[in-house]
Backbone bond lengths (Angstrom), bond angles and torsions (degrees), N, CA, C in turn:
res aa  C-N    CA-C-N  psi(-1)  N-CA   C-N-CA  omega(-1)  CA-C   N-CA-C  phi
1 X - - - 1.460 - - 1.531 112.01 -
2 X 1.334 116.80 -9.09 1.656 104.44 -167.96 2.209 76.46 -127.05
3 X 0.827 148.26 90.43 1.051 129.45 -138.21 2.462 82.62 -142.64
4 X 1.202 101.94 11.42 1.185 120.93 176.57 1.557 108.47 -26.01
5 X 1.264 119.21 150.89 1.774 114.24 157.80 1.616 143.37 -58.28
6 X 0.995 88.69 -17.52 1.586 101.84 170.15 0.786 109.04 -87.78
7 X 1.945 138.43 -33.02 1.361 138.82 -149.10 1.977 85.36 -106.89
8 X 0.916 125.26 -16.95 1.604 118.14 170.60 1.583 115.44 -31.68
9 X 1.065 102.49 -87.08 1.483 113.81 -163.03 1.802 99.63 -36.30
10 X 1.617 114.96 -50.48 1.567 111.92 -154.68 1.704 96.29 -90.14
11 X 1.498 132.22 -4.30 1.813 131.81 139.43 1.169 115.80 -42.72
12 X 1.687 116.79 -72.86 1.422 122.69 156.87 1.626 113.82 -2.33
13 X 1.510 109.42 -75.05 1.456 113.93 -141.74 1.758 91.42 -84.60
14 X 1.528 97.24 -23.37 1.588 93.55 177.75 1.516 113.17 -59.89
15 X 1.399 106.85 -69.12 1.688 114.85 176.68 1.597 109.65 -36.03
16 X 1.363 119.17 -42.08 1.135 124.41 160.21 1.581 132.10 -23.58
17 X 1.438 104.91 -75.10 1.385 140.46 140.14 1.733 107.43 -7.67
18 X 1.574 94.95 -72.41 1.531 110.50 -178.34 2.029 125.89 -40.70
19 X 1.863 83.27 -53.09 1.501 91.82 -164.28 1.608 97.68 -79.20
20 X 1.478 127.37 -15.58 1.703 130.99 171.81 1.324 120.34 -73.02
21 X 1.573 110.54 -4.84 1.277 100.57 176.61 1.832 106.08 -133.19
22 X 1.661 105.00 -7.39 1.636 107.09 149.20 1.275 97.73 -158.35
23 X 1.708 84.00 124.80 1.771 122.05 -159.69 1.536 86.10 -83.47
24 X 1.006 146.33 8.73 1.540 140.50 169.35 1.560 113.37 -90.80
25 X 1.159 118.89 -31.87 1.405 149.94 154.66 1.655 104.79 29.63
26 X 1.068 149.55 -91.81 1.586 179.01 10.93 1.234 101.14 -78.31
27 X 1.572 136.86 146.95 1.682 121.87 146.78 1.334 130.70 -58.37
28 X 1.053 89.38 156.15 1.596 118.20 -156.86 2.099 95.32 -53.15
29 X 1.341 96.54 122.46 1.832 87.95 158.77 1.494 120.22 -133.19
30 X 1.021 142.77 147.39 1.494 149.27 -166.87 1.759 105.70 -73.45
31 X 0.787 97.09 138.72 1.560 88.38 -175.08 1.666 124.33 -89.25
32 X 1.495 101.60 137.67 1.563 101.14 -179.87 1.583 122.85 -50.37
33 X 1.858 94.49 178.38 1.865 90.70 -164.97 1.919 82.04 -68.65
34 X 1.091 132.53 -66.02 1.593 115.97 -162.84 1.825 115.02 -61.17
35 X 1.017 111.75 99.90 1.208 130.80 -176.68 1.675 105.81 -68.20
36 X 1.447 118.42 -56.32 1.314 120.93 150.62 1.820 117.52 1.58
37 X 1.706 104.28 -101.35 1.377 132.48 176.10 1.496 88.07 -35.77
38 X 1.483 119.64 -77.80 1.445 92.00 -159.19 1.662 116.93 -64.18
39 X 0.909 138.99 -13.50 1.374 144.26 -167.91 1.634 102.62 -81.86
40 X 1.591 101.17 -18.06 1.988 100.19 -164.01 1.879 87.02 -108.83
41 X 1.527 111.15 2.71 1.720 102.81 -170.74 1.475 110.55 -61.20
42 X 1.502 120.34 142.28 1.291 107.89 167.16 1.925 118.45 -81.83
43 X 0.942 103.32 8.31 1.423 126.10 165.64 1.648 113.49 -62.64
44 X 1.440 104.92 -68.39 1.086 126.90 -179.00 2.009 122.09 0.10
45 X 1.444 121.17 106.63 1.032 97.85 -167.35 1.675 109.66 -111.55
46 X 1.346 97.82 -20.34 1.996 95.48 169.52 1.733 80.90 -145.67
47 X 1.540 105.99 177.27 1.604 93.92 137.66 2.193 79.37 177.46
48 X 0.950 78.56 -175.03 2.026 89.37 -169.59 1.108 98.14 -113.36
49 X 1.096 145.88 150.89 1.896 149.05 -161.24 1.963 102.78 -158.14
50 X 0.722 155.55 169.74 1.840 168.22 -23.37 2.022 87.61 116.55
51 X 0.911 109.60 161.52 2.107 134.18 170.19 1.436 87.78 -76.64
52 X 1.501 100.84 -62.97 1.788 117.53 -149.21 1.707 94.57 -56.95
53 X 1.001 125.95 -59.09 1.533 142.40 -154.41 1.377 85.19 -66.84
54 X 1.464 127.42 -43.45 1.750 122.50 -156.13 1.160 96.39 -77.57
55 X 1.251 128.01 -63.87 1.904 126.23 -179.96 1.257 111.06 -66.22
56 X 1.126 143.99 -9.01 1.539 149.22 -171.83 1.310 124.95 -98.03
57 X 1.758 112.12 -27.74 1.605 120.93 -151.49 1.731 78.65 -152.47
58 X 1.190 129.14 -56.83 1.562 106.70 -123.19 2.123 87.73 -127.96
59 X 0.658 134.70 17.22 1.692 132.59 177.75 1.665 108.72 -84.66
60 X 1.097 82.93 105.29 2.023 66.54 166.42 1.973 78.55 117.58
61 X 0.988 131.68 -65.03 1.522 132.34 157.65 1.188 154.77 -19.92
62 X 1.493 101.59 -54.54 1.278 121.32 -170.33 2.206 90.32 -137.06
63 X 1.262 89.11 163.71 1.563 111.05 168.18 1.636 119.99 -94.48
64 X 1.348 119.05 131.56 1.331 115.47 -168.01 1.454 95.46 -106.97
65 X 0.974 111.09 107.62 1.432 124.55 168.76 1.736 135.35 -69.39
66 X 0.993 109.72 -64.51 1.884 94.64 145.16 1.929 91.27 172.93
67 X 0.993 108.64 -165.52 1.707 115.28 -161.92 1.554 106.78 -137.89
68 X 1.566 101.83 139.66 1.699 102.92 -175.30 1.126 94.90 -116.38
69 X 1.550 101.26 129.44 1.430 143.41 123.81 1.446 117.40 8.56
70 X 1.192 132.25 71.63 1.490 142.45 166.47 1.184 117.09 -88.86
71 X 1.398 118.54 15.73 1.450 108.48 -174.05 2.121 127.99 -9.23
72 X 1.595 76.46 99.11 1.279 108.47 -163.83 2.167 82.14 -92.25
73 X 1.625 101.53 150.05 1.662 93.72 -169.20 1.600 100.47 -82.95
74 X 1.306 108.87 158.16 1.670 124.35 -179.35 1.778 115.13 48.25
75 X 1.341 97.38 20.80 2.018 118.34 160.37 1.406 115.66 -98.04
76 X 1.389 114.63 126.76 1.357 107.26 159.49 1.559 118.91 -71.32
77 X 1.477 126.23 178.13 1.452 113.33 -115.29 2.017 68.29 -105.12
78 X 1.523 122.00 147.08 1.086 142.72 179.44 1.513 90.29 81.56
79 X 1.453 152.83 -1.86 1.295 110.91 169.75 1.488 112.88 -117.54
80 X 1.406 123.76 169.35 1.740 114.90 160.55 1.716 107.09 -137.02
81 X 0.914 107.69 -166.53 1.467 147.61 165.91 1.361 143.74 -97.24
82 X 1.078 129.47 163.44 1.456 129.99 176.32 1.183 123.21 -97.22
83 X 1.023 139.11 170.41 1.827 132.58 162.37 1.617 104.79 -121.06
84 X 1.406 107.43 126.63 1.668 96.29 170.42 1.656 90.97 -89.51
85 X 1.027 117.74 131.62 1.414 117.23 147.68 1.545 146.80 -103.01
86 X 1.406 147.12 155.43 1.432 134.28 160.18 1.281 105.25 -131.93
87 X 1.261 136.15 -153.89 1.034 154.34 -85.79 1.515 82.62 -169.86
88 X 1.109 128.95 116.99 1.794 141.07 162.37 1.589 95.49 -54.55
89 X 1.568 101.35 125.68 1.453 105.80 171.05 1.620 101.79 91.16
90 X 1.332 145.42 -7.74 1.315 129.85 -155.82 1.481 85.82 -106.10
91 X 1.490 119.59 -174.91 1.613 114.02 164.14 1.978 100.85 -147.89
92 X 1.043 80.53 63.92 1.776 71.70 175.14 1.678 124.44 -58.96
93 X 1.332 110.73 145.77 1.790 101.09 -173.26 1.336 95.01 -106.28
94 X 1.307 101.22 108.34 1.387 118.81 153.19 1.159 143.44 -62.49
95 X 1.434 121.49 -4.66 1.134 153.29 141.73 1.387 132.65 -75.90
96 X 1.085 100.82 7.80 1.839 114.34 177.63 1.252 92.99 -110.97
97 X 1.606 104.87 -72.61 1.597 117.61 -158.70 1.378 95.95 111.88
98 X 1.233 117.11 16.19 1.538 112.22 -179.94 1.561 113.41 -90.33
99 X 1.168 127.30 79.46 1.298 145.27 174.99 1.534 108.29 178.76
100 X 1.785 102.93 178.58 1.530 124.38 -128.86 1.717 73.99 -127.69
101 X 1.597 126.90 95.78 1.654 134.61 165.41 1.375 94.41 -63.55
102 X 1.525 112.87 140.21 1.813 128.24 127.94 1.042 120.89 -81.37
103 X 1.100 120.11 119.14 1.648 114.38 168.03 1.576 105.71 -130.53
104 X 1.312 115.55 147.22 1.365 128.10 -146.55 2.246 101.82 -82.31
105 X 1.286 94.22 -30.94 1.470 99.38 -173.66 2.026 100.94 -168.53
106 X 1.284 122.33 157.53 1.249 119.14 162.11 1.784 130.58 -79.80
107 X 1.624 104.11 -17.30 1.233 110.27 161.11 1.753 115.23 -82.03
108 X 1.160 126.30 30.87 1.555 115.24 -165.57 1.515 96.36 -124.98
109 X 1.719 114.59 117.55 1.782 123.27 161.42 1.298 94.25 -32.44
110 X 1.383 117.78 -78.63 1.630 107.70 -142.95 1.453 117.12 -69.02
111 X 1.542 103.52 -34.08 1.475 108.32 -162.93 1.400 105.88 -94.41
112 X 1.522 138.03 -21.56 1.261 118.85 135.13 1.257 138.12 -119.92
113 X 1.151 134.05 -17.61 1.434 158.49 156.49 1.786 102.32 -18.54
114 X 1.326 86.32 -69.90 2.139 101.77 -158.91 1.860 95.34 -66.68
115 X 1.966 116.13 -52.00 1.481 99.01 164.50 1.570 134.85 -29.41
116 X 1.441 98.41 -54.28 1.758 123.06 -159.66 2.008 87.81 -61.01
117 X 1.273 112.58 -41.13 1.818 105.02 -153.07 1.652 85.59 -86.94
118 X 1.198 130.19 -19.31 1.246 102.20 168.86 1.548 138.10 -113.52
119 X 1.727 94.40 29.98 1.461 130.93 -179.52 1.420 120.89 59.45
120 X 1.566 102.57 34.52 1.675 104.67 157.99 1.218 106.04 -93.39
121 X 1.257 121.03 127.81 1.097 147.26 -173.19 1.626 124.45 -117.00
122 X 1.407 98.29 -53.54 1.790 125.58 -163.26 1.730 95.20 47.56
123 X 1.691 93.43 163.03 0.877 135.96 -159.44 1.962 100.84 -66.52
124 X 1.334 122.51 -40.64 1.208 156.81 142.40 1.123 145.20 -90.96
125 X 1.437 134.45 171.42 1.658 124.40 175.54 1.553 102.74 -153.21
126 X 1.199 84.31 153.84 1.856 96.26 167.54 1.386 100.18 -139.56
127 X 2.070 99.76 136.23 1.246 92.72 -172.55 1.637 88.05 -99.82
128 X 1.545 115.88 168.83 1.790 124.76 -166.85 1.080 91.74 -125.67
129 X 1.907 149.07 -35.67 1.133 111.58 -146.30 1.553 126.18 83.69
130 X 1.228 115.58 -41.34 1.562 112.95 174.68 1.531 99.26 -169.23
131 X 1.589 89.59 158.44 1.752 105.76 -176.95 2.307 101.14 -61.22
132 X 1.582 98.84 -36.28 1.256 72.62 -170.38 1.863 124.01 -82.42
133 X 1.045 101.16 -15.50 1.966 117.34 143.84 0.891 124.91 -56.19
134 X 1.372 124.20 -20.92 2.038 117.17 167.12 1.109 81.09 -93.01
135 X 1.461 160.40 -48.98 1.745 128.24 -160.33 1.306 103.92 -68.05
136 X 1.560 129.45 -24.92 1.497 130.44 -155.14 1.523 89.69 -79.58
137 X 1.705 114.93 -53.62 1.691 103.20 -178.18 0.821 124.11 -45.77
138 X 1.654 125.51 -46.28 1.300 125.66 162.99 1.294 117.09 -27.73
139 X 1.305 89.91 -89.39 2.026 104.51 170.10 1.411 98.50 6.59
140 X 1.702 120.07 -82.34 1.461 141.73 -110.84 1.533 87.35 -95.82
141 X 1.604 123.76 -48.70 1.200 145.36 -179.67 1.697 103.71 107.62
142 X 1.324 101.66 21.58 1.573 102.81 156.90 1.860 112.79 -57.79
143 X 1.121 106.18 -52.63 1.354 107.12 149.57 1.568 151.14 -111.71
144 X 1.341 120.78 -179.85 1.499 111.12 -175.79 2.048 107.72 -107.68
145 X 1.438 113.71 -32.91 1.270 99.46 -179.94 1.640 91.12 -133.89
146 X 1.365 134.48 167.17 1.478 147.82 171.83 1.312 106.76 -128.35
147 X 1.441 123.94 159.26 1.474 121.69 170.42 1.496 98.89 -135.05
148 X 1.296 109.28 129.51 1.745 108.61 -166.48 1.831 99.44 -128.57
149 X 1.284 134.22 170.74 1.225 113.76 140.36 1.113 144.17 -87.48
150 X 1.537 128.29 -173.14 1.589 105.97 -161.65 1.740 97.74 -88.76
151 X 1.475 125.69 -5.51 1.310 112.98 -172.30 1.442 98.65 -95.76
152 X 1.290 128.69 -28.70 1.469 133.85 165.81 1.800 113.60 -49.51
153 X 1.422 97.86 -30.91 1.342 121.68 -169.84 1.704 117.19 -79.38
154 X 1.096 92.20 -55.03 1.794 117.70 159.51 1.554 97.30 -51.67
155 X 1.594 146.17 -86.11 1.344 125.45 -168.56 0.987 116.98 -54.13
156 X 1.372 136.50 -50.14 1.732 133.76 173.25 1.606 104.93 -35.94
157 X 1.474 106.81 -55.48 1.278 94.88 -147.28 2.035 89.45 -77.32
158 X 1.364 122.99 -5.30 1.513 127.18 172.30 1.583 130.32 -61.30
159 X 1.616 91.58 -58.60 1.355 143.95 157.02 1.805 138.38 -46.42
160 X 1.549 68.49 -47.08 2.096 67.27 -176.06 1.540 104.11 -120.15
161 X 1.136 136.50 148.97 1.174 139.65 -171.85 1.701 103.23 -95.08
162 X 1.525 108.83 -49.98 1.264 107.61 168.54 1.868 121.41 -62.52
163 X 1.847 118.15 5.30 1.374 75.95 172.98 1.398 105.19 -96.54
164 X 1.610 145.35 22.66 1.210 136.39 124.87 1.253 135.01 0.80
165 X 1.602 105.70 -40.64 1.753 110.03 177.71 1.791 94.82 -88.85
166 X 0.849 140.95 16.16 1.668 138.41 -174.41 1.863 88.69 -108.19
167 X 1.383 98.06 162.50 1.525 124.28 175.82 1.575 106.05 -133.23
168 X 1.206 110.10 143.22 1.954 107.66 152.75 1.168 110.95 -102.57
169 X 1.352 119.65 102.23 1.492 131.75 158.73 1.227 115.60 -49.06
170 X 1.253 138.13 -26.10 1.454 130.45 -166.00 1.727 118.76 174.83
171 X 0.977 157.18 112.47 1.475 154.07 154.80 1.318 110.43 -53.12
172 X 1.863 111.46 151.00 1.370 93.25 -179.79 1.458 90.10 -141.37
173 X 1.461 129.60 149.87 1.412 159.19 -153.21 1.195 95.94 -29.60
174 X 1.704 112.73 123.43 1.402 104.38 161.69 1.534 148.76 -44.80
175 X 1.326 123.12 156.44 1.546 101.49 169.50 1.410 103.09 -146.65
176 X 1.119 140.08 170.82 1.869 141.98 -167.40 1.234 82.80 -63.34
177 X 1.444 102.28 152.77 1.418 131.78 -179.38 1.826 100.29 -71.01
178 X 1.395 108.17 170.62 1.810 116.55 176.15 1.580 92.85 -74.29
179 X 1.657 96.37 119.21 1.359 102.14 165.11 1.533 127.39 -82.95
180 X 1.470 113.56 163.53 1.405 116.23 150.36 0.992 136.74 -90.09
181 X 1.121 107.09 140.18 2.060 118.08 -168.45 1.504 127.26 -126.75
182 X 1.078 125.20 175.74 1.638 117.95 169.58 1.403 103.12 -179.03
183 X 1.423 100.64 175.28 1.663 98.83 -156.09 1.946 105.33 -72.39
184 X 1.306 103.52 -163.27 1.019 115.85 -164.96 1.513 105.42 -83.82
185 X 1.130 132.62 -26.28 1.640 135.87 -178.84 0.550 116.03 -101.54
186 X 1.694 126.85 -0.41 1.981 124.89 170.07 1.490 110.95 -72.04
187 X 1.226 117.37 168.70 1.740 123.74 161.68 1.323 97.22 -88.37
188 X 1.324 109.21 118.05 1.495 130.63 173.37 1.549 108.40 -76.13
189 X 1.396 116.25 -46.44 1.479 114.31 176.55 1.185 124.68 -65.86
190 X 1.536 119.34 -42.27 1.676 129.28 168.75 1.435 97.34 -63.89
191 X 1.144 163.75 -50.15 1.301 154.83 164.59 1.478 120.34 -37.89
192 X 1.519 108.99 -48.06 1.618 130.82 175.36 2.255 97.23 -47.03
193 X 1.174 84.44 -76.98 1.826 111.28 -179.35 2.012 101.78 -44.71
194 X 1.063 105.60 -58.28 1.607 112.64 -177.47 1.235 103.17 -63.59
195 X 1.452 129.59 -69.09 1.174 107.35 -171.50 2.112 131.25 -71.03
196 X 1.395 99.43 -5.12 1.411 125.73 -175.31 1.898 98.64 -64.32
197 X 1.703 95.31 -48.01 1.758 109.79 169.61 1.234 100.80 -36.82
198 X 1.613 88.16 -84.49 1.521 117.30 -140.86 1.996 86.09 -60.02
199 X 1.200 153.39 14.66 1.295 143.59 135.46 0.572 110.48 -91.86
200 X 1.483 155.19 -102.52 1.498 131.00 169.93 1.665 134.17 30.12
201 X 1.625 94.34 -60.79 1.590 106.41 170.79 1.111 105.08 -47.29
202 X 0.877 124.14 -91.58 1.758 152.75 160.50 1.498 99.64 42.82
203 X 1.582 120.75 132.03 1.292 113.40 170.20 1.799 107.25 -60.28
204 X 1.147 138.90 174.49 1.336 139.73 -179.48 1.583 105.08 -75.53
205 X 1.761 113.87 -28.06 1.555 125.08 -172.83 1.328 111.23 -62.12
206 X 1.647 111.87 -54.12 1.393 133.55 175.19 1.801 107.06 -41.76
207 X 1.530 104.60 -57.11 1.239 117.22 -167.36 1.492 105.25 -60.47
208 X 1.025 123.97 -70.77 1.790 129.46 152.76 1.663 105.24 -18.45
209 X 0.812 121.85 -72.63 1.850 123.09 -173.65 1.335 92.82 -56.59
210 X 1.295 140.08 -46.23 1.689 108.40 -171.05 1.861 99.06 -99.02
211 X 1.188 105.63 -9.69 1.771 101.62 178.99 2.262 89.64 73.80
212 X 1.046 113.17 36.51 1.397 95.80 153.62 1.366 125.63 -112.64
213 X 1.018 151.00 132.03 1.416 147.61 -139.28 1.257 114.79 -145.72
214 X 1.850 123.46 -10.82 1.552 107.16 176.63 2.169 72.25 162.71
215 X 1.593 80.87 -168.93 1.678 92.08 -158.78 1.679 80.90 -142.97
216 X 1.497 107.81 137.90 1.566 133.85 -177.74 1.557 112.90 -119.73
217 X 1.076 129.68 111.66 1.547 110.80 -157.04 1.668 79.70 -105.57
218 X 1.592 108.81 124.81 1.447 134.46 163.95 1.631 147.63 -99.99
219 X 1.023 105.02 86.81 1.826 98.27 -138.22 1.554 109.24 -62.88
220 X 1.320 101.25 155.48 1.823 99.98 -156.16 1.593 97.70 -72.50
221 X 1.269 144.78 3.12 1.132 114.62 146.51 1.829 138.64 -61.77
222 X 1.438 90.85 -16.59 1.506 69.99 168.13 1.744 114.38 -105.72
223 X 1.231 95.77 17.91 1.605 101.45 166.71 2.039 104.09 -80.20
224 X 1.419 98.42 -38.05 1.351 105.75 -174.85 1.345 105.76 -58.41
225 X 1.154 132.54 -40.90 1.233 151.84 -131.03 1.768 109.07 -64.01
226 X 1.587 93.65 -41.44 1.491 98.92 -174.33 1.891 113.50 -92.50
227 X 1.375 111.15 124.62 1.303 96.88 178.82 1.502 117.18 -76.29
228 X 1.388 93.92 175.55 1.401 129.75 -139.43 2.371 90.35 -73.68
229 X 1.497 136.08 137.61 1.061 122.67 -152.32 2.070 91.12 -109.94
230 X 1.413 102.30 129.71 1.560 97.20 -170.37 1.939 114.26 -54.09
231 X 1.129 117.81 141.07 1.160 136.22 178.47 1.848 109.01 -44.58
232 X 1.608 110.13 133.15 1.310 116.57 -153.29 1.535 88.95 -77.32
């Protein structure tokens, strides 16, 4: 899910990692535009999924395999947050709802889910497609506030020089980090253990470039936990 250009090369060495410590492994492939299908494949051999998508689409389906550790700041360890952001210098009232939201997709925790429960809404929406297209509306003044996550948030702010002109107005209530999953006929535990290695291995640099740091196994009830956010 964070599958960015910079973070390439040290995925690589991870998946790497993966197939050296289970030689059954498959190579690594990028995932198609329906994320869905592949997420419901009985093929399926790892893949990273959204909260919203797991209680919404995929529970009862797929196997939840456990969640890494991004120590995201002032999160306990497997969960994060969102960032609302604007525009340095703007003052949107967040207390009205009087502004124009980005949100990246309607199936997405952070980008609309975590807004909706703490009744940012705005007055309007634009959907982007991706967290780093709701900072750009911002940017552009296609919109007035965005909701991104904080690890989406962390590469931009790594990554882009322009998101400098962005602010975080506010974080909003944590929730378990994007878990890992796989289909229903894999060994979920030998996957848990293999991939726990194959991070571990990891030079400490690699680990830093993707911000993964260890694996928290979170049981899908408290993925369940949060209801479902009304349709944009």
């Amino acid at each position: 899910m964070y599958d960015v250009p910079s973070n390439r090369a040290a995925h690589l060495r991870l998946w790497q990692a993966v197939q050296d410590v289970m030689p059954s492994a498959p190579n690594l492939v990028p995932a198609p535009g329906d994320l869905i299908t592949d997420w419901l494949s009985p093929n399926l051999f790892l893949s990273q999924t959204c909260g919203l998508p797991f209680r919404a689409k995929l529970h009862g389906l797929v196997q939840l395999v456990t969640t890494p550790d991004n120590k995201i700041p002032n999160c306990t360890a497997g969960y994060y947050h969102s960032v609302i952001l604007a525009r340095k210098g703007s003052d949107p009232d967040l207390a009205t709802n009087d502004f124009v939201l980005a949100y990246n997709e309607p199936l997405s925790q952070s980008g609309w889910a975590a807004p909706q429960s703490i009744g940012i809404t705005g007055v309007s929406r634009v959907q982007t497609g991706g967290h780093a297209a709701s900072a750009q509306a911002v940017m552009d003044g296609t919109a007035d506030v965005a909701a991104i996550d904080a690890l989406s948030w962390h590469f931009l702010s790594r990554d882009w020089d322009k998101a400098s002109s962005l602010t975080v107005l506010i974080t909003t209530p944590t929730t378990p980090n994007l878990p890992y999953i796989t289909a229903l006929n894999q060994d979920a535990n030998a996957l848990r253990h293999g991939l726990n290695r194959a991070i571990l291995s990891l030079d400490p640099k690699d680990r830093e470039t993707l911000q993964i740091f260890g694996l928290v196994d979170i049981k899908a009830e408290k993925y369940l936990y949060f209801p479902l956010p009304p349709t944009p």
